[in-house]
N, C-alpha and C positions, 0 to 999 in steps of 0.2 A: 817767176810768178806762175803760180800753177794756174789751169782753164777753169771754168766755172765746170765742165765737165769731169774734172779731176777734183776737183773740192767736193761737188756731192756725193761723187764713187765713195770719195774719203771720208763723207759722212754719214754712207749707210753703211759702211763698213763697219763704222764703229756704234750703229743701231740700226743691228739686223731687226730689229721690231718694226721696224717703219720700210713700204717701197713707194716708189715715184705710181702716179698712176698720170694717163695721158700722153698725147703724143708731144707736145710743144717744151721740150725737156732740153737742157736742165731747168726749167724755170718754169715747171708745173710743179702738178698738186701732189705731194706726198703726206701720205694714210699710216695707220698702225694695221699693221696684218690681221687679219681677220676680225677685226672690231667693226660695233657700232653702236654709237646713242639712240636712246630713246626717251624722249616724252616719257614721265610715270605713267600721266594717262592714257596712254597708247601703248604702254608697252606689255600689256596682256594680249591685247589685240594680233600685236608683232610678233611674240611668244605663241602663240598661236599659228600664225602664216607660216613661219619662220622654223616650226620645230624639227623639221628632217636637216637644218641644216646647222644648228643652235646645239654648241656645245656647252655652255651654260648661262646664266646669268647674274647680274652682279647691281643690287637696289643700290644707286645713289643718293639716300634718302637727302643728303642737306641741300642735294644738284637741284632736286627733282627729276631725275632721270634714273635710267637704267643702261647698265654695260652690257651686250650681246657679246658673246665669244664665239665666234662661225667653228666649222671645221675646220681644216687649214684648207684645204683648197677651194674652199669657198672664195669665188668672187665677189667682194663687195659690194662694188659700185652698181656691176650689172645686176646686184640683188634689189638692190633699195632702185635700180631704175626700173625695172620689171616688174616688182612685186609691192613698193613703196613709194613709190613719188605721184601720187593723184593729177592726174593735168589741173595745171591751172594752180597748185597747191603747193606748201610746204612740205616737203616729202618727209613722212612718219617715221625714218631713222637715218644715219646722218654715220658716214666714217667719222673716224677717229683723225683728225687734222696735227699733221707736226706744224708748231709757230716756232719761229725762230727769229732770233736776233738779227738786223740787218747791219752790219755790209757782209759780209763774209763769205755766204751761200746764195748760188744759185746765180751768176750775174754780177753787174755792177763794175764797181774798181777793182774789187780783188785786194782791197786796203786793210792795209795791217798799222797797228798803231805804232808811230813814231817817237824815240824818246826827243824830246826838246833841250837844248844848254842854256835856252832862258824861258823859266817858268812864267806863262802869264800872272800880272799881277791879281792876289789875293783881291778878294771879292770886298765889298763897302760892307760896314756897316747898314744893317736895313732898319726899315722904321717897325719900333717893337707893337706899334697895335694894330689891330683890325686884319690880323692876322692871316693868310692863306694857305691850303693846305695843299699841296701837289704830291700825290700816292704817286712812284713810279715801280712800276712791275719790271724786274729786268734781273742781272744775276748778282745784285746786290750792293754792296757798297764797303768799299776800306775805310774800317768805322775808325782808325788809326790817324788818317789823313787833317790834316791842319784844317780844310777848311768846310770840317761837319764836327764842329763842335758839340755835346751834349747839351744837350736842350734845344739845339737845331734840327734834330730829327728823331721820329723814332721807328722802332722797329716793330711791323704787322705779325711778323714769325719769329717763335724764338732766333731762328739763324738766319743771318742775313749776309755774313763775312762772304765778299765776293770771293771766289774762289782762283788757284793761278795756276796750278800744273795737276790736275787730278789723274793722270796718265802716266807720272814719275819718267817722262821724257827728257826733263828739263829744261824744257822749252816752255815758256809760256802759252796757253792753250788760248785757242782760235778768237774767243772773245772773252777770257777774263778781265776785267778790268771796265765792262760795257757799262757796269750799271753804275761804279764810279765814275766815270768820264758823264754820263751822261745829270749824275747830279751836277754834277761842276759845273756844266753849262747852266743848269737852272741856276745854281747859288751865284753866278756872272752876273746874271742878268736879274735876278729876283731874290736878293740876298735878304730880304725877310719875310720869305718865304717860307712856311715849314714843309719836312719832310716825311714824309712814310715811304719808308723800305720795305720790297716785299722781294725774294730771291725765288722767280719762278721759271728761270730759265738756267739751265745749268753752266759751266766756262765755257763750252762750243757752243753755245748760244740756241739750246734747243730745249723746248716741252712740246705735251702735246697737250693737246684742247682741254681735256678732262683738269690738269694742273692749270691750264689758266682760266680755268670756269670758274676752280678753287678757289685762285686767287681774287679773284674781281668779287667773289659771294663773300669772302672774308672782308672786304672791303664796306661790301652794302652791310654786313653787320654792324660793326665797327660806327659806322655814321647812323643805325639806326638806334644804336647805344649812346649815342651821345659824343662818341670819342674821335676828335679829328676828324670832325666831317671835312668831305675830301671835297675840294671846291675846283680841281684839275684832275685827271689823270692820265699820268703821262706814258703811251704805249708804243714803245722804239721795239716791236716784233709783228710780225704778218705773217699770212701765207696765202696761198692760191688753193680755190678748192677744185674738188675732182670735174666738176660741172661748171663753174664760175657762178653760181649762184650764191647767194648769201647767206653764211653759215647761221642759220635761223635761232639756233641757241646760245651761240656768242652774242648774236644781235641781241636779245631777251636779256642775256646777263647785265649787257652793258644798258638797256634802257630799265632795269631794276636799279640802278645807283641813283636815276631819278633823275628830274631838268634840271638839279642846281650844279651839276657836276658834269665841266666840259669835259670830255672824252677828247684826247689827241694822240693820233698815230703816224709813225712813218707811212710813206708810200711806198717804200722799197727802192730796191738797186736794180733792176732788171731794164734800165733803157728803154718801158714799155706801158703803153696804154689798157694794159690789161687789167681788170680790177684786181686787188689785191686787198686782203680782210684785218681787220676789220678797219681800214683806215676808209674804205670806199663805202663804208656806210653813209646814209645823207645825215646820222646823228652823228657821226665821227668828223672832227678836223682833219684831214687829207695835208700832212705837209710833207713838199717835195723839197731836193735841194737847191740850194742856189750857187752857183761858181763863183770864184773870188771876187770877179769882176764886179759882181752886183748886177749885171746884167742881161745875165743867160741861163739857165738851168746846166748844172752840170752832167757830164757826158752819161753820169750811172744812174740819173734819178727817172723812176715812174712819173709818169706823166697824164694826161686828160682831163675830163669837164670834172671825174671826182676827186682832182688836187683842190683842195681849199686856200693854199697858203705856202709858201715861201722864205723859205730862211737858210741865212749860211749854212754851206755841208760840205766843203772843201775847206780838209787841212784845217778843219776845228783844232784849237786849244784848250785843253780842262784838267783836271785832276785827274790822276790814273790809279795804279798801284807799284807798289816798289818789288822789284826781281833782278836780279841779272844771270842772263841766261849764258850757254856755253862757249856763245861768240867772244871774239877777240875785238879789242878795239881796228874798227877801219885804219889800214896805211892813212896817212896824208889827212886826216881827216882827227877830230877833236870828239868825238863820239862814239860811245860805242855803240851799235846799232838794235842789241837784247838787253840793255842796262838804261833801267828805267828806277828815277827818284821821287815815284808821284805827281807823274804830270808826262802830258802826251800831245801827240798829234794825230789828228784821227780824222778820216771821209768818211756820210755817209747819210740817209735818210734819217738814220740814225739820230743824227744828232744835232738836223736841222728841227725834229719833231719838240726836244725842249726845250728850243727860244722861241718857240707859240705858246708852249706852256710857261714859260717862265713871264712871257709878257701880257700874259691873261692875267697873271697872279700879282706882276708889278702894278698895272695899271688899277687892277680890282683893288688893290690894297691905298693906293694914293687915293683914290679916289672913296675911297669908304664906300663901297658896293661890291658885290658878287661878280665872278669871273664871266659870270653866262650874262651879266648886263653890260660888259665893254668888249665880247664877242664881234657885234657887227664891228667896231672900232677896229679890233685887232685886223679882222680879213682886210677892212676897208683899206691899212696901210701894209699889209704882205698879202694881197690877194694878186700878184701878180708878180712874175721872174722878176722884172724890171726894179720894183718899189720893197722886193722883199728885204725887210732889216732895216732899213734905209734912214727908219724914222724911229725907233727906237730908240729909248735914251737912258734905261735900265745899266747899264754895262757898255764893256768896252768892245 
């Protein structure tokens, strides 16, 4: 098992775009080189302070923002701390933040998904009215798989096909299969449920901030058209910022979808009370995981006063994607260990964050009301290691 130190080497190796900034590494804030956001309306102003060091700029008109492209040897951080962050204030331009998929970087288990010889069983039948809609952002979905039938979900982006070796290794890449697995748990637990797919993290489970801005504003259009307003959504990715301060235009994106749409995020895998974004917002659900027992937090989950909620994240079962990779079946053993038929076993913040989502959308749904009106409900029975899951009765 390689260190969390060896996983990040190996993942800025293969995005020299992006470096770690801070000292508390591997499990700090890693930036896009020489970028940064701006506020539209600020960003004359910034263009402005900013011009001896501003190689160009780039309007995001649909963002409301603007991309700054430094020199290269521009320091970011110490820019926007010197020249841009007002005491007391949201600072007037902001790195470029990598999110990523969790478990995989930076900490945690270091958990890779397991094939299983007994697939959990296929999910109920759900009740077909009053419908709910759970958007999950993440690297998509094997639209092939048995248990997302057409008409059970659809797709935000033309392309949504989770993606499995884009590296021609033959190996399965580091998180293909994340945003299948993590529907599966929803359709377990909230099997009349609907789905929106959106693929904004790539197989090694990475974007950076500007692509999930994208995504979340294609979302508030979508629900302001009419179409699948989105009554969960489900965000299994975070990151740590350069400052720990709260990424001020992620926060904006996500309070544009509006109070009827609960926000739910991982906490992360880092074994740490550090805030980590955007699940530490006080609008965001905060779920950590919980260990088989039922009655501990497992060894890799974030932790403190901004966990909201609690649910299994050891040795989850769901749907995966089908591959088999160059291994040989185990001696003595009835599996083979890179030969997967659709279905997995998998740890992680990850994938405790959609049995909150799924049981916001169960309950709203029985209940013929909205997800944000059996909110207190849901913490009241996973707002604690002990009780999390415990009382659910969605799935199995």
């Amino acid at each position: 098992m390689k260190s969390p130190e060896e996983r990040l080497t190996r993942l800025l190796d293969r995005h020299p775009e992006f470096y770690p900034v801070g000292s508390d590494l591997p499990s700090g804030a890693i930036i896009r080189r020489s970028e940064m956001l701006v506020a539209a309306n600020n960003a004359g102003a910034v263009e402005e302070a900013a011009r001896r060091w501003t190689h160009r700029r780039e309007n995001l008109g649909a963002l409301g923002l603007a991309r700054f492209t430094m020199h290269p040897d521009t320091d970011v951080p110490d820019l926007i701390a010197t020249r841009f962050s007002p005491e007391g204030q949201d600072a007037l331009a902001a790195p470029v933040h990598m999110f990523r998929g969790e478990p995989n970087y930076q900490g945690g288990p270091g958990d890779t998904p397991s094939p299983v010889a007994d697939p959990p069983p296929a999910p109920a039948k759900g009740p077909s009215s009053h419908v709910v809609t759970i958007a999950i952002l993440d690297t998509g979905i094997n639209a092939a798989h048995p248990w997302f039938p057409k008409g059970g979900w659809d797709a935000v982006d033309r392309d949504v096909a989770d993606r499995l070796d884009t590296d021609n290794d033959y190996q399965l890449d580091a998180q293909a299969g994340h945003g299948t697995f993590i529907a599966g748990v929803v359709r377990q637990h909230a099997p009349g449920a609907h789905l929106s797919i959106s693929r904004v993290l790539g197989s090694d489970g990475v974007c950076d901030e500007v692509d999930l801005l994208q995504a979340i504003n294609a979302l508030h259009h979508r629900g302001s058209a009419g179409k699948n307003r989105i009554g969960v959504l489900n965000l299994s990715l975070g990151a740590y910022t350069w400052n720990d301060r709260p990424p001020a235009l992620l926060g904006g994106a996500i309070e544009q979808l509006g109070p009827d749409t609960v926000v739910v995020a991982a906490a992360g895998n880092n074994a740490s009370d550090r805030v980590f974004w955007p699940a530490a917002f006080d609008s965001v659900v905060a779920v950590g995981a919980q260990a088989a027992d039922g009655q501990r937090r497992t060894h890799f989950s974030n932790h403190g006063p901004w966990v909201d909620a609690w649910a299994p994240g050891d040795r989850v079962a769901s749907s995966f994607v089908s591959f088999d990779g160059p291994a040989d079946e185990t001696p003595n053993a009835d599996i083979d260990s890179d030969c997967f038929t659709g279905f997995a076993t998998w740890s992680g913040t990850s994938f405790a964050a959609p049995r909150i989502s799924a049981e916001l959308a169960r309950r709203a749904q029985e209940q013929r009301t909205s997800p944000r009106t059996v909110l207190g409900s849901v913490l009241a029975d996973f707002g604690s290691v002990g009780n999390g899951g415990s009382t659910g009765s969605g799935g199995p």
